[in-house]
C-alpha positions as CSV (number, residue, x, y, z in Angstrom):
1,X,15.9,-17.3,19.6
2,X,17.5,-19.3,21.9
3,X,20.6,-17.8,21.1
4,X,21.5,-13.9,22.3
5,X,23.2,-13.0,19.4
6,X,20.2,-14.1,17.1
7,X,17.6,-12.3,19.4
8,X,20.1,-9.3,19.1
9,X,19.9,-9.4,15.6
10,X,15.9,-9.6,15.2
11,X,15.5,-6.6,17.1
12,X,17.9,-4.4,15.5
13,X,17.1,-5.6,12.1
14,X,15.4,-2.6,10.1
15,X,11.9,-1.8,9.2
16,X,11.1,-3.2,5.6
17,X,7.9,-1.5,5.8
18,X,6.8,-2.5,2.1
19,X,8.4,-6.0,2.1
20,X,6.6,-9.3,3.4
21,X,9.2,-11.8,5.1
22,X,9.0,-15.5,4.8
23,X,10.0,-17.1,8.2
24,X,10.6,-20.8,6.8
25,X,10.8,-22.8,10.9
26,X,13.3,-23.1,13.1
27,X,12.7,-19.6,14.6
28,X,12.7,-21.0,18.2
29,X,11.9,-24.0,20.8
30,X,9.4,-22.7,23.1
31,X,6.0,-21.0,22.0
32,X,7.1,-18.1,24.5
33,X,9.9,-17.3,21.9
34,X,8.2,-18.0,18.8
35,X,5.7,-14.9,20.2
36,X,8.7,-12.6,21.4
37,X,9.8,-12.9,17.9
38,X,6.9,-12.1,16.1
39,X,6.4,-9.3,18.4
40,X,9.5,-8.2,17.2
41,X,9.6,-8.9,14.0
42,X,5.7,-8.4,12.6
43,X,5.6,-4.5,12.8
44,X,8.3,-4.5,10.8
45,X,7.1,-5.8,7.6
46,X,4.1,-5.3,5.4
47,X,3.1,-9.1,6.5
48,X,4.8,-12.0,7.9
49,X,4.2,-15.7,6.8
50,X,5.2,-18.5,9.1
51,X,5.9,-22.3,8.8
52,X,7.0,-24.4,11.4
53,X,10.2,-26.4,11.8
54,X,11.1,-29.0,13.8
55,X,12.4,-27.4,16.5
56,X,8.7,-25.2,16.9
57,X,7.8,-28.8,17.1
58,X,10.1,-29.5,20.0
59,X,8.3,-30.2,23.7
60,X,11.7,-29.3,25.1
61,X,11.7,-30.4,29.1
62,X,13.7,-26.7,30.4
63,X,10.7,-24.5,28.6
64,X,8.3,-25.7,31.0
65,X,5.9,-26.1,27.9
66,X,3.8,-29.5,28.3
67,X,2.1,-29.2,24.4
68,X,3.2,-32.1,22.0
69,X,2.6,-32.8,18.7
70,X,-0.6,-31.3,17.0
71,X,-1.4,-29.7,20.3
72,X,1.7,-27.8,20.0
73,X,1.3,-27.0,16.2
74,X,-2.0,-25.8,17.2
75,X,-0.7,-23.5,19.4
76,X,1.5,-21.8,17.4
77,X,-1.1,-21.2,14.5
78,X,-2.7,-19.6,17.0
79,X,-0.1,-17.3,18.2
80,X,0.6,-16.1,14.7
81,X,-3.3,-15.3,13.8
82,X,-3.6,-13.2,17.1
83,X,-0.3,-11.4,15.4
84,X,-1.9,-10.9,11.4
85,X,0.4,-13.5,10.8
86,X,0.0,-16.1,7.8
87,X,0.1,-19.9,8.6
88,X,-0.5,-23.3,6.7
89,X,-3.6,-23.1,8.1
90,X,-4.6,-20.0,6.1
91,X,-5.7,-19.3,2.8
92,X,-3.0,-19.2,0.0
93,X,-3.1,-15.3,-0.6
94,X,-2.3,-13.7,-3.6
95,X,0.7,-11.7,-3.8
96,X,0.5,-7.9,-3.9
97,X,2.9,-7.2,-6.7
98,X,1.4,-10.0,-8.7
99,X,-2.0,-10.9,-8.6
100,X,-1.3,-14.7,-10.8
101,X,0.7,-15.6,-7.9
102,X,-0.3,-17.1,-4.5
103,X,1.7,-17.6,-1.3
104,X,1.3,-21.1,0.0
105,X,2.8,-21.7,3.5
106,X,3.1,-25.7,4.0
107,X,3.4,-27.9,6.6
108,X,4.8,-31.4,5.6
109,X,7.2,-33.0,7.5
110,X,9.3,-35.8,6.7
111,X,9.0,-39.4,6.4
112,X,12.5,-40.7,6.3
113,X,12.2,-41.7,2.7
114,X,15.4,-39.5,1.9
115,X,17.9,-42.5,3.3
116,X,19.4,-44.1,0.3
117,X,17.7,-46.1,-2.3
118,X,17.0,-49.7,-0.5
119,X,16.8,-48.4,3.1
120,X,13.2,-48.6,3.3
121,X,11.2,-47.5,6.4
122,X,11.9,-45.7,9.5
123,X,13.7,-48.5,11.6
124,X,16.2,-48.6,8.7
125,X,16.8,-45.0,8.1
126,X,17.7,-44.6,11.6
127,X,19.9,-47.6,12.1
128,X,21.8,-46.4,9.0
129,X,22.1,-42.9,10.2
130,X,23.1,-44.3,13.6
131,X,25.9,-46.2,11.9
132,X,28.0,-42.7,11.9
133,X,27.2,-41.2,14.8
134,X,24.1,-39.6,13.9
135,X,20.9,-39.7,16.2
136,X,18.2,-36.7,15.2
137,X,17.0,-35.0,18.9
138,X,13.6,-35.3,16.8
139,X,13.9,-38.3,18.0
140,X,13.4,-37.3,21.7
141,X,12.2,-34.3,21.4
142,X,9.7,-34.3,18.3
143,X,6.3,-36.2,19.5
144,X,3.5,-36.7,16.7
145,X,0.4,-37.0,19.1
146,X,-1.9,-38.0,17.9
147,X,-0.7,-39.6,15.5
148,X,1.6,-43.1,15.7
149,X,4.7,-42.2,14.0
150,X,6.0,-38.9,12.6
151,X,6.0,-40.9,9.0
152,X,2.2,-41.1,10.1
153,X,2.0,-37.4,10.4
154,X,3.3,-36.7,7.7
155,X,1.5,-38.7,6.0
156,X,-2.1,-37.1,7.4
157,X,-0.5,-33.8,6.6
158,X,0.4,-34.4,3.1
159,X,-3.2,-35.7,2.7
160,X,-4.7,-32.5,4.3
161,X,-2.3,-30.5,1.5
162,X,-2.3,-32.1,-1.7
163,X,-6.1,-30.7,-2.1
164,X,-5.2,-27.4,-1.4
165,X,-2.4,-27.2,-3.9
166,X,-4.4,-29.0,-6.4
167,X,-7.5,-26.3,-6.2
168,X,-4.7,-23.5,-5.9
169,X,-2.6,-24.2,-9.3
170,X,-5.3,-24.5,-10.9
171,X,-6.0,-20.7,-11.0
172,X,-2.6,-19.3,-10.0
173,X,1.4,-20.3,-9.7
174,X,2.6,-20.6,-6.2
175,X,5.7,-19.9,-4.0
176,X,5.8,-22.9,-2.3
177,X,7.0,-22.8,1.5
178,X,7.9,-25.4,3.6
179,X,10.7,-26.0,6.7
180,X,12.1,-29.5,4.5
181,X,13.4,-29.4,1.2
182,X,11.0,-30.7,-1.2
183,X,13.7,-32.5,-3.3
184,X,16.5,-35.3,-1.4
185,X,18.6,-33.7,-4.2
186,X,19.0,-30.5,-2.6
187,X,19.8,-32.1,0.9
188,X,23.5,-30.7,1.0
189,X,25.1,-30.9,4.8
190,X,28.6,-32.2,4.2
191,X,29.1,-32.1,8.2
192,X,26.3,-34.4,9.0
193,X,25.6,-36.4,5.7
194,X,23.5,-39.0,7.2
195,X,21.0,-36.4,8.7
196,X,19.3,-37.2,5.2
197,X,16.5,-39.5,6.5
198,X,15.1,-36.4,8.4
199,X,15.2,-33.3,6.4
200,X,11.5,-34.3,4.0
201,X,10.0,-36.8,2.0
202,X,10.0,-38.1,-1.7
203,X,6.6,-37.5,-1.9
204,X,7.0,-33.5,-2.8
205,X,9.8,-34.2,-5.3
206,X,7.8,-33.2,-8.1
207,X,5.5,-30.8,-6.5
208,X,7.9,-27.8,-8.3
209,X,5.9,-29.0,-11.5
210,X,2.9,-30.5,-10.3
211,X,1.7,-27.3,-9.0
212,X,3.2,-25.1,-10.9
213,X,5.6,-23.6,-8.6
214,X,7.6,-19.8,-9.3
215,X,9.7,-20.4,-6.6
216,X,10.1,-23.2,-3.6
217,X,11.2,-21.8,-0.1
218,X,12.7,-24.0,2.5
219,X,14.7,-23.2,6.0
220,X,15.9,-26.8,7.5
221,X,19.5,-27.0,6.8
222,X,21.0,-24.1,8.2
223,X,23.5,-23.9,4.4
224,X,22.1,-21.5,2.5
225,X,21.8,-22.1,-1.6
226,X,20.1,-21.2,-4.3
227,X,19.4,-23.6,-7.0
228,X,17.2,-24.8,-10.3
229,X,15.4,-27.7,-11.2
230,X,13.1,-27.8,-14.3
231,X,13.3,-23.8,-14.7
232,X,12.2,-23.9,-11.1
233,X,14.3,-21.6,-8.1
234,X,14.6,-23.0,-4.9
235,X,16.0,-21.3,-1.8
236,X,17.3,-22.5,1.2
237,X,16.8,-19.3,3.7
238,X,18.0,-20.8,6.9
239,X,20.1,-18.2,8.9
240,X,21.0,-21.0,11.6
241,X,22.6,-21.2,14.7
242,X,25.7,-17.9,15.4
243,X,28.3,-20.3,14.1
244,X,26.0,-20.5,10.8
245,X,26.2,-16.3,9.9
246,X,28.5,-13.7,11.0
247,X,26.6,-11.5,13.1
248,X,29.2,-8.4,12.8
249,X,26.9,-8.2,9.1
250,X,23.5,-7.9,10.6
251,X,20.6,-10.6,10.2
252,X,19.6,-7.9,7.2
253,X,22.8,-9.2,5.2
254,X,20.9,-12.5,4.9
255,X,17.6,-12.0,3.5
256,X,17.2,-13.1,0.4
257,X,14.6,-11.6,-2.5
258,X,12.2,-14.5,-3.2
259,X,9.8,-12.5,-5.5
């Protein structure tokens, strides 16, 4: 939302008026523009559900915004409830044109375990990633409070999750939704290869199977793909930044059928 031609494409996007849309993060930096675009975007879709990336997660200075971390996060839930819209605070719904099937929105961030095999721990992610150029604005602009370390937060949020997910599959399959890929195998961003250490964790690399996924949803890496692991779909949703889409097609060309 930060950029025009993205705004421009939100509000001319058409009604889907029997269709629920999956907004998988990164729709904006400042809470102000999270809202404008669910203003925009809620009435015209049967219901919207919402995760949040790391740029929600951003306390960016020029916003004027002061929330960090969970405070932020918090706020954000709360703009999407006054809205109807679903959070990973909610309950996993079922799905209208399926009632075996639940919708669970996740919020799991990443823990820097997706550096290479024998770079171990955050320090050494980030001096790897460092050795070619590459320094994550998470790393200014992304605060974990309360929490010590976004590995930490993660952690605390995985621990908050794996319950749910457990209860969940027991009765239903899910569509699993997250910002970060679930799987370091899916992490495909030839311009910025060492990016890896901040785009999930190795913890949710089985998750597809443990709980008994239909179909895995995640918006981080601004490539979009399709792919399978163990008769499992995954797709990456991100529209991105304008140099990312073409916006003469519309934001409409983009939207991919998850169910």
């Amino acid at each position: 939302m930060e950029h025009r031609a993205n705004r421009d494409a939100l509000v001319a996007l058409p009604p889907h008026p029997d269709d629920w849309l999956v907004l998988a993060g990164d729709v904006s930096e400042s809470i102000a523009s999270v809202e404008h675009a669910l203003d925009v975007l809620r009435p015209k879709f049967a219901q919207v559900v919402w995760v949040p990336g790391n740029h929600e997660l951003w306390t960016v200075p020029r916003s004027g915004e002061r929330e960090r971390g969970e405070a932020r996060y918090d706020a954000m839930v709360a703009a999407c409830r006054a809205r109807g819209v679903l959070t990973p605070e909610d309950e996993y719904v079922e799905w209208p044109g399926d009632r075996s099937l639940r919708i669970a929105p996740l919020f799991v961030l990443y823990d820097y375990s997706f550096a290479p095999d024998g770079i171990v721990g955050a320090d050494a992610a980030r001096a790897w990633a460092a050795e070619d150029g590459i320094v994550a604005a998470d790393e200014a602009l992304l605060h974990p409070d309360p929490h010590p370390s976004i590995d930490g937060w993660c952690r605390a949020r995985i621990a908050r999750t794996v319950p749910r997910l457990e209860e969940a599959s027991r009765t239903h399959r899910l569509v699993l939704v997250n910002h970060w890929p679930l799987r370091r195998d899916l992490v495909r961003i030839p311009r910025v290869p060492r990016y890896v250490p901040w785009c999930g964790t190795r913890v949710t690399e089985d998750w597809h199977v443990r709980y008994r996924a239909e179909v895995v949803v995640s918006g981080h890496l601004h490539v979009r793909a399709t792919d399978h692991r163990d008769g499992v779909r995954f797709e990456e949703v991100s529209l991105g930044y304008p140099r990312d889409w073409d916006a003469k097609l519309g934001a409409g060309t983009y939207l991919r059928r998850i169910l």
